[in-house]
N, C-alpha and C positions, 0 to 999 in steps of 0.2 A: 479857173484852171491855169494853170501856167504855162507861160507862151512854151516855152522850150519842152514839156510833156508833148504839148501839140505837135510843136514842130519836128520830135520824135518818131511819132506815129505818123506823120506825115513822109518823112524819109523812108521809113521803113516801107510803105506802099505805095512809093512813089507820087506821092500826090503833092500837088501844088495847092498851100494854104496862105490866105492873105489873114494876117490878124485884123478884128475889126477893132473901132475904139471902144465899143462897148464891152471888148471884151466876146466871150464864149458860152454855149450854152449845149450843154448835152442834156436832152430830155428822156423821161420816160415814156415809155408805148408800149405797154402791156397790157394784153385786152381780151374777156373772147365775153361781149356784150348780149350778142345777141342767144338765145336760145330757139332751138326748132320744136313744135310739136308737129303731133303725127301728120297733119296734114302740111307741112313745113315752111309753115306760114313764120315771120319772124314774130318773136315774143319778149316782149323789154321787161326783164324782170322787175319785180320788188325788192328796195332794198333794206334794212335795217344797219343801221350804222351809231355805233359806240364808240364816244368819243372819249378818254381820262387823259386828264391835261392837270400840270403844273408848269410853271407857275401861270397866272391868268391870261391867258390867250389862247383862243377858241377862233374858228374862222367862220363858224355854222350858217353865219349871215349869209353867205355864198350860196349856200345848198338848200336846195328843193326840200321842204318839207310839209310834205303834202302827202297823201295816201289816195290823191284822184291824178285823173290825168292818161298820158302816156310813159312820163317816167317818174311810179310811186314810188318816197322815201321818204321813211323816218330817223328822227335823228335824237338820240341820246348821249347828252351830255352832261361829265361829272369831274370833279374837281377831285383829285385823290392827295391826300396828305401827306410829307416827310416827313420823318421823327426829327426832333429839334437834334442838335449836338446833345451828347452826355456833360450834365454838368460835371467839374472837378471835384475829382472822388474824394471824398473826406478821408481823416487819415482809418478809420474804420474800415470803410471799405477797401482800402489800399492793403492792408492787413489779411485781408477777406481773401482778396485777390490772389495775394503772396498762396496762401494757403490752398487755392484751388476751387474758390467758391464764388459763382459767380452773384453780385448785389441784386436786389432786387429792382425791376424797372421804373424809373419816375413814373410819378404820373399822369405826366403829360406824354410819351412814352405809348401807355395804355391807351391814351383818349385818343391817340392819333389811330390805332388798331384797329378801335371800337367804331374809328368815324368811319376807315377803309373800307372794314368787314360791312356796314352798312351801303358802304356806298356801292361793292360789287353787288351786294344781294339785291340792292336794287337795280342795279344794269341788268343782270339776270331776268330778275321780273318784267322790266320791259324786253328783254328780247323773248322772252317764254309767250308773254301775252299775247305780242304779236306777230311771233312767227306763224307762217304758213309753209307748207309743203312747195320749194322752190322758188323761195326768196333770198336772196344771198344777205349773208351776216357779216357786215364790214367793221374789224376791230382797227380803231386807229388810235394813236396816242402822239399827243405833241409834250414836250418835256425840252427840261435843260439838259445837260448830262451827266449834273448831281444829283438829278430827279428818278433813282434808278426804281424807288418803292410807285412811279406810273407804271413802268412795263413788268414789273413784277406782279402786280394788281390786277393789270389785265392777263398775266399767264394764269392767277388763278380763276378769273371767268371765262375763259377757255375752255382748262380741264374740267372746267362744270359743266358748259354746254356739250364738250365732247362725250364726257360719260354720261350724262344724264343724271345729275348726281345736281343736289342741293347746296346754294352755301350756308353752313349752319348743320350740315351733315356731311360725312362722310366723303371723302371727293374723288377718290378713288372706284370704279366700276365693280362689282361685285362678281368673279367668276362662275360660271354657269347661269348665269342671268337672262331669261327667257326673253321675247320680245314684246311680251304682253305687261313686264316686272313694271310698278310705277319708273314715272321718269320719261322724259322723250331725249334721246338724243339728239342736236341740233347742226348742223354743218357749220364752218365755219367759210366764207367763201375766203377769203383776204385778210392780211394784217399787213396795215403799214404803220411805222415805225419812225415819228419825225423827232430830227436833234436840233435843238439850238447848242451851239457849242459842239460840236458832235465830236466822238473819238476821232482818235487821230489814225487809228488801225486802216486796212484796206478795208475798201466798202465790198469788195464781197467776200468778206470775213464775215460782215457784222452780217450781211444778208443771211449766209450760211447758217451764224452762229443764232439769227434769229429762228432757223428752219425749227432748229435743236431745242429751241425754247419752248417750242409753241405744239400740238399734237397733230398727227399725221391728215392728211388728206385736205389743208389748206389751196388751194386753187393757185392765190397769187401773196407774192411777199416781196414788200415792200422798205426799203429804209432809205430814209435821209438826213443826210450830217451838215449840218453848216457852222462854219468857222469860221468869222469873216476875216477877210473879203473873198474866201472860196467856198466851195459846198461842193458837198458828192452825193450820188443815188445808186442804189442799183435794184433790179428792179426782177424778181423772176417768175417766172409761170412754170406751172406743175402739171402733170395730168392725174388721173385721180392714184398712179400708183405710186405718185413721188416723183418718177422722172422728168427732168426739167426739159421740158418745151422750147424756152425760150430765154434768155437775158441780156439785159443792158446794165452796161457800164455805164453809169454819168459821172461828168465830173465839171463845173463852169465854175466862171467867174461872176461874184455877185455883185461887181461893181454894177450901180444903176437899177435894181433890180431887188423887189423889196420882198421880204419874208413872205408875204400874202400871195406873192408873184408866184413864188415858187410853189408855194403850197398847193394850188391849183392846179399849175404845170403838174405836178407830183402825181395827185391823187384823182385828175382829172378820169382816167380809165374807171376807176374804182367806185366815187364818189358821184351824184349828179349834181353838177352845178348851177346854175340860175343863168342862161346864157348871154343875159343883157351885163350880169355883174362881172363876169370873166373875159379875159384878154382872147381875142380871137387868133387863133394861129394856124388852128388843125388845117385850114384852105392853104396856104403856104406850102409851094412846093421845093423842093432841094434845088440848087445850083447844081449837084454833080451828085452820082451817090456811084459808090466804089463797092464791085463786088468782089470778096475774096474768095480763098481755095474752101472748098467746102468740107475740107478735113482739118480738126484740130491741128494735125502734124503738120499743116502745111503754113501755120501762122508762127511769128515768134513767141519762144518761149513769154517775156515780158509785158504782152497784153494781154487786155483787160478779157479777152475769152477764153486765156489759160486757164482759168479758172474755171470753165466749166469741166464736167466727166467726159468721157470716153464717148466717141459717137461718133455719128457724120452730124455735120452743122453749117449752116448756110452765114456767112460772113457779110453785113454789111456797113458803112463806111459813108455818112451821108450831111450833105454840107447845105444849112439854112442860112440864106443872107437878104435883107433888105425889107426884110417884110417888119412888121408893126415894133413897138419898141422895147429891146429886149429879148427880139424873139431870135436873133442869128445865134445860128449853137450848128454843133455838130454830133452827128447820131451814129452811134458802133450800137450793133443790133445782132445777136448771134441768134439763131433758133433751128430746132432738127429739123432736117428733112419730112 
């Protein structure tokens, strides 16, 4: 992140910020982990988590994959394919074209389609196999930011698990459809959404613009852009009628601080990690943490929780220094009342 954004937002709330050499680091902290039953004992869910990635890097190594224990998770991972460039259209097709008629697809074009469509229908099947009644369903994708046919790929294993609807049939929910009709519909808990390269737009654009992608009643939504030597996150929670909870603005500097790094930091709330393989930070307490006006209106127009809707919201402002390496960031954290 750039010193002078900082020092920005630092004026703006009066705060007194020292730059560190490593650089900044704003994290995510979005979470609601635990679940109660009736006797309100805590319950660490099950998780299932689906992974489509281009180009080759997976971080799965990290993660619990295990179905014993106290925190079960499975983990599915698939490599989803881009259609190569169109070769130079012969002077035929260019003719075609003129006229309004589009050429037919190479067929390399097709094979890539062919690989796709197998490769959701098989994600599908392992989430159908193994779901259970209140296990969360963690869609994530790592991608370049030419690699738009991953997050397209996983929108359509989405609308399948959301309608209950097959791939290879129909994907759309059939109106007046009983609750007994074949098909389970499956929840979706989370999607996070990691960029190498990432757009250059505001990240809670892309947050937003993810909401818009993806079908209703997601829990938590997640993106991250990295462009080096910077990267941004933002990071939002829902309740189950769409009203946002809660969000965070990230935005650090990657100097020192390796992809894998982040990725953890990132999806740590979401994902469970292997504790011995992951940087410890969560015991790390803040140097200062700044609390602001609890009304929208009462922050300036140009941060980062203008962006949320209309409400009362509780403003935080929160500063990590000296702990392990990597780990100094500083934390803006809005969430309702």
């Amino acid at each position: 992140m750039h010193t002078s954004y900082i020092r920005t937002i630092a004026f703006i709330m009066g705060l007194d910020i020292h730059t560190p050499s490593s650089g900044y680091l704003i994290c995510v902290h979005v979470d609601r982990q635990l679940i109660m039953n009736e006797n309100t004992a805590a319950v660490i869910p099950r998780r299932l988590v689906v992974i489509f990635y281009n180009p080759d890097w997976v971080l799965a190594y990290t993660m619990i994959e295990d179905d014993k224990g106290d925190r079960q998770q499975l983990v599915y991972e698939q490599r989803i394919l881009c259609p190569p460039p169109p070769p130079r259209p012969s002077r035929l097709e260019r003719l075609l074209m003129r006229l309004g008629r589009k050429p037919p697809p190479s067929k390399a074009s097709e094979n890539v389609k062919q690989s796709n469509a197998q490769a959701i229908a098989d994600a599908h099947g392992f989430v159908s196999r193994n779901y259970r009644s209140g296990d969360q369903v963690i869609l994530r994708t790592d991608r370049n930011i030419k690699e738009e046919c991953v997050i397209e790929a996983m929108e359509i294993l989405a609308r399948h698990l959301h309608n209950g609807t097959t791939p290879g049939q129909p994907s759309e929910a059939q109106p007046g459809r009983d609750e007994n009709a074949p098909g389970r519909l499956i929840p979706i808990y989370a999607v996070a959404a990691l960029w190498w390269n990432g757009p250059t737009e505001s990240v809670s654009v892309t947050n937003d613009g993810l909401k818009s992608r993806f079908p209703p009643g997601i829990q938590h939504i997640i993106c991250y852009q990295r462009s080096y030597p910077e990267a941004r996150s933002c990071s939002t929670e829902f309740d189950l009628d769409g009203g946002v909870i809660s969000r965070e603005i990230s935005m650090y500097d990657t100097a020192g601080l390796t992809y894998d790094t982040q990725n953890w930091h990132t999806t740590k709330h979401i994902i469970y990690h292997i504790p011995d393989r992951i940087p410890d930070w969560h015991t790390q307490k803040p140097v200062w943490t700044k609390e602001l006006d609890s009304s929208p209106s009462g922050i300036p127009g140009n941060s980062p929780s203008s962006t949320l809707p209309a409400g009362m919201y509780r403003h935080e402002l929160r500063r990590y220094q000296g702990g392990p390496e990597g780990s100094d960031r500083l934390v803006w954290k809005s969430f309702r009342h």
